[in-house]
N, C-alpha and C positions, 0 to 999 in steps of 0.2 A: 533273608537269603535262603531260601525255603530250597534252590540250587545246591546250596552247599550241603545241606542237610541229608539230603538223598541222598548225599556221599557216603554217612555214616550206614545207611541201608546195611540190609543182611547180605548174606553171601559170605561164602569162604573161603580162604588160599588168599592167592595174587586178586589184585585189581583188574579192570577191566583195559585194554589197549585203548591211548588215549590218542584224541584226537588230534590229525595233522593239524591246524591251527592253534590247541594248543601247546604243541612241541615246538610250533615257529615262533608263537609269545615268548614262551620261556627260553628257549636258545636265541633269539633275537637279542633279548638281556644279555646271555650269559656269558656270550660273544663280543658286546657293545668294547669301543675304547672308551674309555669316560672323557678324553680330550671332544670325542665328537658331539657330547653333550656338554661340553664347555666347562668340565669338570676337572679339577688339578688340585694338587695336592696343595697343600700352606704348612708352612711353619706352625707346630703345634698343633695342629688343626687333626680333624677327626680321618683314618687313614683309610677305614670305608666308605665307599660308593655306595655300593648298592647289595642287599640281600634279598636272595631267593630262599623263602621258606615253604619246603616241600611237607607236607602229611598224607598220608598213605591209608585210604581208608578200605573196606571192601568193597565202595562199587565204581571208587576212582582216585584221586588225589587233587587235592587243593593247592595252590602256592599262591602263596603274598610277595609279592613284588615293591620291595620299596628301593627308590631310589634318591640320592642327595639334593637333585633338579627337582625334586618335589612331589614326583610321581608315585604312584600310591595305586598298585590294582591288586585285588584278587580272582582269581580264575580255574579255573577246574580245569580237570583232563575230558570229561561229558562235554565240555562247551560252553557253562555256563561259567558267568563272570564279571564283575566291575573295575570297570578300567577305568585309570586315571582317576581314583577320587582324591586326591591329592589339596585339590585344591579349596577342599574344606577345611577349614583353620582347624577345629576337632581333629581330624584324620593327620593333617599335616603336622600338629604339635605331637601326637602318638607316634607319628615315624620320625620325626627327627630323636624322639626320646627314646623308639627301639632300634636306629641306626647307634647312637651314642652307646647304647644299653651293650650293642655288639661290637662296636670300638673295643670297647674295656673286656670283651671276654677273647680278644682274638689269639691268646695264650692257650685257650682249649680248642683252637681250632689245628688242623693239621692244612700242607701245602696241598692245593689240587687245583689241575688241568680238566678235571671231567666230573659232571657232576648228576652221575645217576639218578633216577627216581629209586624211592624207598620205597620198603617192600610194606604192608599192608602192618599198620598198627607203629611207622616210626618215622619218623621225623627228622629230614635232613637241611642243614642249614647250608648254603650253599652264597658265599661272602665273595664280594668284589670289590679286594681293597688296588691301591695306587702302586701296590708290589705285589702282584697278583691275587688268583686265587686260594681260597684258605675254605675248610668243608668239616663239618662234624655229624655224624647221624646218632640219632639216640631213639631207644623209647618213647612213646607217646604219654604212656602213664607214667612211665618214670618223668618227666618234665613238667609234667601238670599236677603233680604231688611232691614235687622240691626235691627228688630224691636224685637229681642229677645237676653235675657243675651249672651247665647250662639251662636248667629252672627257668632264673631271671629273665633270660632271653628268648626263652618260649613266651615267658610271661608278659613282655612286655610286646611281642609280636601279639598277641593276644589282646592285647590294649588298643592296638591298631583294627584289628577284626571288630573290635563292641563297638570303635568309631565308625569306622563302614558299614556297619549291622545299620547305626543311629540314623547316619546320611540316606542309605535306604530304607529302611521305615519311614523317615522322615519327606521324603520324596513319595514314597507309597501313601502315606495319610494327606499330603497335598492333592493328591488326583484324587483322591476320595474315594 
């Protein structure tokens, strides 16, 4: 994902203005009713849909897109991105285990209607459960060195990114 990596590039301050397509990716989601993806609540059952995890780097921002129907993309604010890997058992078992990962933390989330991109260097979670919106932002180093509630659920969105790295390399050493 050699895409996402150039996100980490130099530069300083704010990120750079990201691309109309993908502000329609991500608000396309953020927007979604989950009934129109055939999605509904159950008894017991896990109260997340779907999470947008935003990071904020200095030459753009990244988001993972996971949803309960199975979908699975990542994509940048530059343009670049893989959508819909979902459907790789790897990729697929990751996001069901960091949907669930973010079930159990949604006592650190707060209620929200809108959900900004983060400012360069932080990380915002942005949750679509079946009683609305719920959002936390945090440090990027705080999350990736455990020094924040939400660690685990950095960490396990994380989990989901080395299975999309996997399915692309893995796709990349087929063509040869």
């Amino acid at each position: 994902m050699k895409w996402l990596d150039r996100l980490r590039g130099g530069g300083s301050g704010g990120h750079a203005d990201p691309k109309p397509i993908y502000l329609e990716l991500r608000g396309m989601l953020l927007e979604t009713d989950p009934a129109s993806l055939g999605l509904a609540p159950s008894p017991g059952g896990r109260q997340v849909w779907a999470v947008v995890m935003d990071t904020a780097f200095p030459e753009g921002v990244a988001s993972l897109a996971v949803v309960a129907d199975g979908t699975t993309s990542l994509y940048t604010s530059t343009g670049g991105g893989t959508i819909g890997a979902g459907t790789h058992e790897n990729v697929a078992a990751a996001s069901r285990a960091f949907l669930d990962r973010v079930d159990g933390a949604l006592d650190l989330l707060v209620p929200a209607s809108a959900f900004p991109l983060p400012s360069t260097g932080r990380v915002r979670f942005c949750v679509l459960t079946f009683d609305g919106g719920r959002t936390a932002e945090a440090d990027e180093l705080d999350l990736g060195e455990g020094r924040h509630p939400l660690s685990g659920v950095f960490l396990a969105a994380h989990d989901v990114i080395t299975e999309l790295r996997a399915v692309e390399d893995g796709v990349a050493a087929a063509r040869g």
